[in-house]
N, C-alpha and C positions, 0 to 999 in steps of 0.2 A: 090152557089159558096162556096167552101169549105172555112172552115175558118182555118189559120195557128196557131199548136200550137206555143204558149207563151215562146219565147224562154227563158232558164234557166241561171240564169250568171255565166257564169264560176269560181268557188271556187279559190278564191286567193290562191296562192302559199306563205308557210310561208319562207321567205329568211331568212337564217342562219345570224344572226350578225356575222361578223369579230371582234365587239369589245367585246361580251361576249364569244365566242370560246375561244378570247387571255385570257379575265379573267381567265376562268377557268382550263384553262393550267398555270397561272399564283398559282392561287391558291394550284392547285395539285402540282407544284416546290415548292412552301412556306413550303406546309404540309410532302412533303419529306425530304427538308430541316432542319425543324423543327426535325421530328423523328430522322433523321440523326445529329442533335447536342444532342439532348437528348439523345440516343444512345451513344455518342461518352462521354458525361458528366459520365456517368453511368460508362462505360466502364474505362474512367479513373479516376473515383472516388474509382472504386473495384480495382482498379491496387496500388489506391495508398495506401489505407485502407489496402494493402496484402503487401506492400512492408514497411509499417510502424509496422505491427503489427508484420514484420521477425523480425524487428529492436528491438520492444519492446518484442517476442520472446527469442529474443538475450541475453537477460539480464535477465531472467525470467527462462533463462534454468540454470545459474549459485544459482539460491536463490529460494527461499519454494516460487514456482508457482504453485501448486498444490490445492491449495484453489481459489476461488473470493472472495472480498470483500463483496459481495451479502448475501455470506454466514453466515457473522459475523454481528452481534449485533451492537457492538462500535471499527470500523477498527482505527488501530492507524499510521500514516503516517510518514515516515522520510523524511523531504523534504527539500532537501542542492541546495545552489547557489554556484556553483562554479564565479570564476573570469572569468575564461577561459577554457573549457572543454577538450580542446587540448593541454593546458601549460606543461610544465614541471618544476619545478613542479605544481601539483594542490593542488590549495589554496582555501578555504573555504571563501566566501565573506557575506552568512547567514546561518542559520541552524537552524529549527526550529523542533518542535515533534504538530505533530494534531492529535485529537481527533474526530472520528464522531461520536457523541452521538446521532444515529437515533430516540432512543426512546422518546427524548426531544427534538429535531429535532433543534438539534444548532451544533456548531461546537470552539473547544475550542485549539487554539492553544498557545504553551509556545513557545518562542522566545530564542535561546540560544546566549549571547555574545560570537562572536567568538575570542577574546582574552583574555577572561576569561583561567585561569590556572587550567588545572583537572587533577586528576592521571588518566594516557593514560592506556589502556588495555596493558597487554602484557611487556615488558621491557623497555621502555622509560619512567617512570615516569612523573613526572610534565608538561605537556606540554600545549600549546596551543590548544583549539577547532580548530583553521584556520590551522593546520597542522596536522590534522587526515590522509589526504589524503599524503600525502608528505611522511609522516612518515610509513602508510603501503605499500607504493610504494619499502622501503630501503629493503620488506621481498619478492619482486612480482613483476615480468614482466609486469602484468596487474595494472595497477595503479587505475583505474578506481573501477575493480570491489573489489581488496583488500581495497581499502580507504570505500567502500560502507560496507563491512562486516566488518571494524575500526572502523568507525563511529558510524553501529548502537551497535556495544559493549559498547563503548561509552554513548549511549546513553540508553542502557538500564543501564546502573551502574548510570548513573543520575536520571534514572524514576524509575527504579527497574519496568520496563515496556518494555517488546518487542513489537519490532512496527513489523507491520504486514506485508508493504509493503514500498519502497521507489520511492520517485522523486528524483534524480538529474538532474539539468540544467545548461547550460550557462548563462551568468549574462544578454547577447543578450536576453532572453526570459524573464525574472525577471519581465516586465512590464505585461505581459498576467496576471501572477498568482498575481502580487499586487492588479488590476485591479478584479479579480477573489475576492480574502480575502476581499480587501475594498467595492467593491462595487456591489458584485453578479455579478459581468458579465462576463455570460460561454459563448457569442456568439461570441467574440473574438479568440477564439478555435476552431472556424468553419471556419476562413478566410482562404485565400491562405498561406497566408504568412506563417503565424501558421505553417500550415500544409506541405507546405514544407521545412519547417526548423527544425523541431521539430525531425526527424529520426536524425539529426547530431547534435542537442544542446542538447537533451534530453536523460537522459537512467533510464531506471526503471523496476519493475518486475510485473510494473502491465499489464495485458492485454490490447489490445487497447478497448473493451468493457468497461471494468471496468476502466479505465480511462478517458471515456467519462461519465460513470455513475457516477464517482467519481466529473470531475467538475460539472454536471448535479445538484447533490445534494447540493452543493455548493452554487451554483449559487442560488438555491430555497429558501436557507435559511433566513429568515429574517433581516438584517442588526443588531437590539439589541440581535440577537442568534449568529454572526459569534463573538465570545469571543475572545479578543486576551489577554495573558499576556507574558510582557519579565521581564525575569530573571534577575540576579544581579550578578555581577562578580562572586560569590561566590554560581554556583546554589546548594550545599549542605543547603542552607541557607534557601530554601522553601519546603524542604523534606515533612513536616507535611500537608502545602498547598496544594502540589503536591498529596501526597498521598489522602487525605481528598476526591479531585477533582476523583480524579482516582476509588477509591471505592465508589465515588457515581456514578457516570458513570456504573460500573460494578455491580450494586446491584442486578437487577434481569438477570446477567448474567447463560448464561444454565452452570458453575461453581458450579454459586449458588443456582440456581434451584436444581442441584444435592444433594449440601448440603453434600458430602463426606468430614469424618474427615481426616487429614494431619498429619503427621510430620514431621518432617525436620531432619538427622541427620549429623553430621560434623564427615566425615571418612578420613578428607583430614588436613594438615597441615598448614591448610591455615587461618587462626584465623579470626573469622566476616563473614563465609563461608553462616553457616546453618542460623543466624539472617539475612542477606540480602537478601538470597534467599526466606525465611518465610514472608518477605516485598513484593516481586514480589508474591507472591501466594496470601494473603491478596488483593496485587490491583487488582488481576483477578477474585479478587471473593471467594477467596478458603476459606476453613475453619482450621483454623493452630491450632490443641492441643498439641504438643509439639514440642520444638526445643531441640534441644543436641545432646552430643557427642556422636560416638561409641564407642562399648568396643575395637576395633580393627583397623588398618587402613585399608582403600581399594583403589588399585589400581584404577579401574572404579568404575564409578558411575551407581549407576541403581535402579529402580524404583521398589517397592514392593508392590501389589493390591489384593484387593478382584474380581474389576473387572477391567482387563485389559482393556477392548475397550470402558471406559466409557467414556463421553466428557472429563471431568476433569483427568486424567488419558493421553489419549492421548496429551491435550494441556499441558500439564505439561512435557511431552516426549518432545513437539516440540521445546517447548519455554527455557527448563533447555538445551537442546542439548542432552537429556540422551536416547539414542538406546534400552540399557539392560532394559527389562520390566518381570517381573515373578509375575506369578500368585501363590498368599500364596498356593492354592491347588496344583498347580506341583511341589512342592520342596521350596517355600519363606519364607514358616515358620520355615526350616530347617536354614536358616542364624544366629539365634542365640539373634536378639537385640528384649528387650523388649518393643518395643512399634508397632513392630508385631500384638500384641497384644490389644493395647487399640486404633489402629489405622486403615481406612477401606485404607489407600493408605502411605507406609512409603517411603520416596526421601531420599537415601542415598548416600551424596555427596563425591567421591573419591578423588585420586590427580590430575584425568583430568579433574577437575572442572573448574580448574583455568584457562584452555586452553577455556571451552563453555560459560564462566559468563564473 
């Protein structure tokens, strides 16, 4: 009798779960979802990074945006609180001048009283700091950007120091930057709120990069580095301070690395002309062998070099306001004054001095 083969078991069937089919449909929604908000975070974070950076564009096309901060050594900051960005008038509620001294990686800021009494640039005489703004409003449609170019005149005749770049704010943000000075915290700057406020409280000439590097650096610096000092109604009164600060800061500025002799001469009617502006060269570093007068007046002021495109040479152009540049070999040594001659760079200040200092 034959024998029946062994029958075989039929190989189970694997039945699809319904509850991990839903998971992984479940999963795949999450993970779209997911790229879909990160997507859309991105997307309005570059929307808003371009609509901030027009804003601080805006204000950068009117003032020397030409340089970054990156570029400089020891950038100097003009940084005003207004009351109300939008008042009329605008009124100054702080005003400070800072210092980043990267190479000693601190930060040194002077605090100015704002109803402290200063000689105002320009024809108003004795005036109040809190109405820098007000007052170059009385010469300019734009109140905003003429109090900015007031102020820092201003404020170089008190430093004998041009600042490089400025902050203005509304007194609404004032907590960010105290917060900032006192206690390093730049991550305050990265909230919403900040960030969409800041295109309407805030104007300045710095880039939105170098504003963010600026508090960036800020925030890094050690609490016994962030230096603060405030002035005294009378800030003529800490000249020698101010100064002392200021030229050590700028010691091994590329100024001074150059190591080019200076002179200063007074071709303008303006008595105290060539000594203050020999005061601003010194703080940047410069090397001053003589100050005095011309034998002649001049109208414009302009600059006379060995080398015209040297650092010291250029920043001297940007910072006196002086255009006219001649090199002694095209024609400079034809001008006539003797210190031509025992000098590698002579700044001969005119009667439009009074208009750029």
């Amino acid at each position: 009798m034959k024998r029946r083969p062994a029958l075989r078991p039929k190989p189970k069937r694997r039945i699809k779960s319904k509850i991990s089919g839903s998971s992984r449909k479940t999963r795949k929604v999450v993970r779209i979802s997911v790229l879909f908000l990160v997507s859309l975070c991105v997307l309005t974070t570059l929307a808003a990074y371009k609509y901030l950076d027009r804003k601080f564009a805006s204000a950068s096309s009117s003032h020397s945006s030409e340089y970054s901060i990156k570029d400089l050594s020891s950038p100097a900051i003009m940084f005003v609180v207004l009351q109300n960005i939008d008042s009329d008038p605008l009124v100054i509620k702080s005003m400070s001048f800072l210092f980043l001294d990267t190479d000693a990686n601190r930060t040194i800021s002077y605090n100015l009283p704002v109803q402290a009494q200063i000689d105002a640039p320009g024809r108003f005489g004795i005036e109040e700091i809190s109405k820098l703004f007000s007052l170059a409003a009385l010469d300019s449609e734009d109140s905003l950007e003429a109090g900015v170019t007031y102020a820092e005149k201003a404020v170089f005749r008190i430093f004998a120091y041009r600042s490089d770049k400025f902050i203005v704010i509304d007194s609404k943000l004032e907590e960010y930057f105290n917060r900032l000075f006192e206690n390093g915290d730049s991550l305050a700057f990265l909230s919403g709120e900040f960030l969409s406020s800041m295109g309407e409280l805030m104007y300045t000439d710095l880039s939105m990069p170098d504003f963010m590097r600026l508090v960036s650096y800020i925030g890094a610096v050690p609490k016994d580095y962030r230096i603060e000092r405030n002035l005294s109604s009378d800030p003529s009164a800490h000249i020698d301070e101010i100064d002392k600060a200021i030229q050590e800061i700028n010691i091994d500025s590329i100024i001074a690395d150059e190591g080019e002799s200076i002179a200063v001469l007074n071709g303008s009617n303006i008595p105290g002309q060539a000594g203050f502006v020999s005061r601003a060269i010194k703080n940047m570093g410069g090397r001053v062998v003589a100050v005095n007068n011309t034998d002649v007046g001049y109208e414009k002021s302009l600059i006379v070099a060995d080398n015209p495109t040297s650092e010291t040479t250029m920043r001297l152009s940007r910072v006196l306001g002086i255009d006219t540049v001649i090199n002694k070999s095209d024609g400079g040594s034809q001008i006539g004054e003797g210190e031509l001659y025992r000098a590698d760079i002579v700044v001969i200040l005119g009667f439009d001095s009074g208009d750029n200092l």
